[in-house]
Backbone as JSON, one array per atom type, in Angstrom:
{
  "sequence": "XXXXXXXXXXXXXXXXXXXXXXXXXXXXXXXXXXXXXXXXXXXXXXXXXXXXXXXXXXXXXXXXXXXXXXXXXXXXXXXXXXXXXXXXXXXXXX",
  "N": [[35.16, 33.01, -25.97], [32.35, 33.57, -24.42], [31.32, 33.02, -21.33], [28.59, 31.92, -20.39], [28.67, 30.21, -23.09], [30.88, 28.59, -22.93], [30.06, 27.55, -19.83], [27.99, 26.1, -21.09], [28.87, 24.37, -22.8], [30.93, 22.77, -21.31], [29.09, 21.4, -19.33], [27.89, 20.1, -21.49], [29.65, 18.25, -22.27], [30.16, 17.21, -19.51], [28.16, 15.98, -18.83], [27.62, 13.46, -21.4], [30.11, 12.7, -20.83], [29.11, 11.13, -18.33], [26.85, 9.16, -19.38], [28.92, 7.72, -20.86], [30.02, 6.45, -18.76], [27.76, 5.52, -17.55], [27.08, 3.34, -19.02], [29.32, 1.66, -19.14], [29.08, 1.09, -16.47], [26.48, -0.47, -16.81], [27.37, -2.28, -18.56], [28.72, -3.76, -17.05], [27.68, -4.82, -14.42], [25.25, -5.9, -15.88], [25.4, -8.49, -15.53], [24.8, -9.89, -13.16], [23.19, -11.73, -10.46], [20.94, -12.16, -8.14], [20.67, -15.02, -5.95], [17.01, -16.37, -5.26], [15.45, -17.27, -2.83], [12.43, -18.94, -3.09], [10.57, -20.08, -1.0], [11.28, -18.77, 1.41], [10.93, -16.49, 0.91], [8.27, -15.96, -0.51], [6.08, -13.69, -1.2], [7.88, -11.45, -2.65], [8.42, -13.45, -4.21], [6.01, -13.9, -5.36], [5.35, -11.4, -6.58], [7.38, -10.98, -8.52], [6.17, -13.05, -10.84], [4.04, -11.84, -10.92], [5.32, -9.43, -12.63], [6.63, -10.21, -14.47], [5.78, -12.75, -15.28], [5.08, -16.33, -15.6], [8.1, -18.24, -15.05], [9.57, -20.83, -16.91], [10.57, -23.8, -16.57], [13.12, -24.25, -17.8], [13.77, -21.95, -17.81], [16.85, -18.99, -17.21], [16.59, -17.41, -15.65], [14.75, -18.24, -13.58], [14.76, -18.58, -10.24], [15.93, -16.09, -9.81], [16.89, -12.63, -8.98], [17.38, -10.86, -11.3], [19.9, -8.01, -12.49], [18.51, -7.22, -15.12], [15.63, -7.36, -14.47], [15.63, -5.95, -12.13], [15.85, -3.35, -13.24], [14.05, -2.73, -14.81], [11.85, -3.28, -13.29], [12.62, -0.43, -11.95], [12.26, 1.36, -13.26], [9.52, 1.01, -14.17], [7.95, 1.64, -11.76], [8.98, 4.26, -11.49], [7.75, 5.08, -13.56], [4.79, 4.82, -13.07], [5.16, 6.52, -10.79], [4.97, 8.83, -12.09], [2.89, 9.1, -13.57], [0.85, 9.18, -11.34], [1.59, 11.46, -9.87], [1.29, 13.21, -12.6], [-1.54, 13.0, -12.28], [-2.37, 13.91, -9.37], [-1.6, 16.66, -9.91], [-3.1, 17.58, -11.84], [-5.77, 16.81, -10.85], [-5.11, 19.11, -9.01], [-4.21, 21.21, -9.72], [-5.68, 22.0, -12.58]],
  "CA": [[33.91, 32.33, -25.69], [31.42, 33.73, -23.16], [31.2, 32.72, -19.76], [27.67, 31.06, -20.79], [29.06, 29.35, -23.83], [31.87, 28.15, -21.39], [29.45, 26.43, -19.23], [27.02, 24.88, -21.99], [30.23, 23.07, -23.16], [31.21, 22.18, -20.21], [27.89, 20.92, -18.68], [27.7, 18.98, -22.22], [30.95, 17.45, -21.69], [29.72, 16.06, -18.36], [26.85, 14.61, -19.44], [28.57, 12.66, -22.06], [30.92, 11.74, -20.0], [27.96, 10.34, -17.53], [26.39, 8.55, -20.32], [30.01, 6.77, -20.98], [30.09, 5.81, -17.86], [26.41, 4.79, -17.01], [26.85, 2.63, -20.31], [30.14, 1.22, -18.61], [28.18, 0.55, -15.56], [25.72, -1.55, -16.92], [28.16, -3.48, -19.01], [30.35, -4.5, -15.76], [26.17, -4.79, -13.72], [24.2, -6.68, -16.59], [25.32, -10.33, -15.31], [24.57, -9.52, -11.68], [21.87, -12.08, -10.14], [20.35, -12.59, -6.75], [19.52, -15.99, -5.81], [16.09, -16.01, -4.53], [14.72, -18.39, -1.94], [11.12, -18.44, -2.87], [9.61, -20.48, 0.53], [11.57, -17.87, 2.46], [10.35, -14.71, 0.27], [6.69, -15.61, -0.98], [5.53, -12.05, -1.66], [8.62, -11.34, -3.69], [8.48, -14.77, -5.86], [5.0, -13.71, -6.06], [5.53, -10.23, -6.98], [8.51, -11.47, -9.95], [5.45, -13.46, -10.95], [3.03, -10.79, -11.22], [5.61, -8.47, -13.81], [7.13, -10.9, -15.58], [5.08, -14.25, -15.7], [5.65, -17.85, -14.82], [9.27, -18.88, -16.36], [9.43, -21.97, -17.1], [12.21, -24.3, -15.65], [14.72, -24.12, -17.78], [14.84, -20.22, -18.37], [17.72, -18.98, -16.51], [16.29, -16.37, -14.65], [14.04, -18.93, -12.68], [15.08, -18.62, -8.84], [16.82, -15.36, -9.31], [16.95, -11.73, -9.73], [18.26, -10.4, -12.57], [19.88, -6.55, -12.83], [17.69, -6.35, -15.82], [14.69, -7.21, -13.78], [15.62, -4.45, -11.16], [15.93, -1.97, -13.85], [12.62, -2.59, -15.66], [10.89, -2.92, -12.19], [12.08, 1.24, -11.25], [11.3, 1.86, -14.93], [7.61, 1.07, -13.86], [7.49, 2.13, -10.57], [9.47, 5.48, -12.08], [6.55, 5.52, -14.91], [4.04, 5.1, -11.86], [5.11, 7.75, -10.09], [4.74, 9.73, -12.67], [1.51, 8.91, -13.47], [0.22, 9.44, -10.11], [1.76, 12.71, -9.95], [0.13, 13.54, -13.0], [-2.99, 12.93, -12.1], [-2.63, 14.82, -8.83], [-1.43, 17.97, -10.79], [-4.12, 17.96, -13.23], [-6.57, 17.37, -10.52], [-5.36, 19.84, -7.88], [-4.13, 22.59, -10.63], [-6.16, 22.29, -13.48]],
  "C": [[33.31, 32.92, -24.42], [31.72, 32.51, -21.93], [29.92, 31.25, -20.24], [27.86, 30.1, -21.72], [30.01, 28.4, -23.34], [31.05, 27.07, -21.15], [28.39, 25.67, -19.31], [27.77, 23.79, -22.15], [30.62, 21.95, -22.02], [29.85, 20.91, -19.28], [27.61, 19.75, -20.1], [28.59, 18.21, -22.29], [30.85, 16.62, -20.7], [28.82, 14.81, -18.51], [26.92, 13.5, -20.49], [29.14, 11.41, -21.51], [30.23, 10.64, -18.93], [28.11, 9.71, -18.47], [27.56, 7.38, -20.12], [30.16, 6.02, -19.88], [28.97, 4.89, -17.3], [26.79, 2.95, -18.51], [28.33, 1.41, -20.14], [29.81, 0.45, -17.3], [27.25, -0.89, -15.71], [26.14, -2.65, -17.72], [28.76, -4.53, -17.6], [28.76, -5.29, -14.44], [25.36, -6.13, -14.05], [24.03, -8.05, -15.39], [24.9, -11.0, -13.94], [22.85, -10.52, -11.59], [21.67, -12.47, -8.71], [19.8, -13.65, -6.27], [18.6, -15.56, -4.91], [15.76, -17.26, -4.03], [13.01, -18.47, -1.84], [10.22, -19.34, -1.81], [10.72, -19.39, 1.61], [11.31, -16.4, 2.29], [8.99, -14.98, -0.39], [6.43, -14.23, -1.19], [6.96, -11.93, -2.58], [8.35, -12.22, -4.75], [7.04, -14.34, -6.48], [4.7, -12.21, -6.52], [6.53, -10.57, -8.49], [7.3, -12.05, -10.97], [4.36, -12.66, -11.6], [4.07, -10.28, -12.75], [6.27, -9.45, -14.5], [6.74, -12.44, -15.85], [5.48, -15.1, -15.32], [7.14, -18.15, -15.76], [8.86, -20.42, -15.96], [10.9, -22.64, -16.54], [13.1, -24.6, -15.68], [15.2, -22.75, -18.35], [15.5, -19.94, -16.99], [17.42, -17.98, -15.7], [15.42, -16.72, -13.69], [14.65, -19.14, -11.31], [15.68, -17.65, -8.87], [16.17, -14.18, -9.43], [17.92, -11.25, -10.11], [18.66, -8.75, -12.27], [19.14, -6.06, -13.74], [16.35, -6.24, -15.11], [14.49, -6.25, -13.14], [15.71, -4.04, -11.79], [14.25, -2.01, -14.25], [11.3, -2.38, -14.18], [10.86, -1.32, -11.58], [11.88, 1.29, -12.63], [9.4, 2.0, -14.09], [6.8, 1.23, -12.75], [8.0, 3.6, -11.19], [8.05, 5.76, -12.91], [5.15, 5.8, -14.02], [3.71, 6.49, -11.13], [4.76, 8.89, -11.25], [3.27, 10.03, -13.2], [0.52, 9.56, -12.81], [0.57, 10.91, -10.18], [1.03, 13.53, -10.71], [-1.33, 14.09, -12.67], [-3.4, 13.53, -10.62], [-2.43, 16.24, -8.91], [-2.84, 18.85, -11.52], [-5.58, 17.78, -12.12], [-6.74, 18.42, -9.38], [-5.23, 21.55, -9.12], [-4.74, 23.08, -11.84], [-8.03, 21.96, -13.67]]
}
C-alpha cells in the first residue's frame, strides 16, 4: 500500500473513531442542565426567550439550560457566521 493510501486509511480511521466518540459524548452530555436564575440573568432569560419561545410551566426546560439548547444556539450562531462571512466574500471578492 502506498504511503498515500496509508494515510487516507488512517486519517479515515480517525475520523470514525471521532464520530464514535463525539456520539459517546453527547450520550453521557444530553441530560446536562443549568439552572437559571432569571431576576439575576434578565438578558439571558430574555435571550432563551427570543430562540426558543415562551415554555409554558410545566415543560421541563422552564428555568434551565439545556445541552440541547447550547448546541442549537452555536448551530445558529455557527450558521451566522457563516452567513456574514459570506456576504463579506462575495462583496469584497466578487
Amino acid at each position: 500500500m502506498s504511503d498515500l493510501n496509508s494515510y487516507k486509511e488512517r486519517s479515515i480511521d480517525a475520523i470514525e473513531e471521532l464520530e464514535n466518540i463525539k456520539g459517546l459524548l453527547h450520550e453521557d452530555v444530553s441530560n446536562v442542565q443549568v439552572k437559571l436564575d432569571e431576576d439575576a440573568n434578565p438578558q439571558i432569560a430574555r435571550a432563551i426567550t427570543e430562540v426558543f419561545g415562551e415554555m409554558k410551566e410545566n415543560d421541563p426546560r422552564k428555568g434551565y439550560i439545556t445541552f440541547d439548547m447550547y448546541m442549537q444556539c452555536l448551530r445558529i450562531i455557527r450558521a451566522a457566521g457563516q452567513a456574514k462571512a459570506s456576504s463579506i466574500l462575495e462583496r469584497e471578492f466578487i
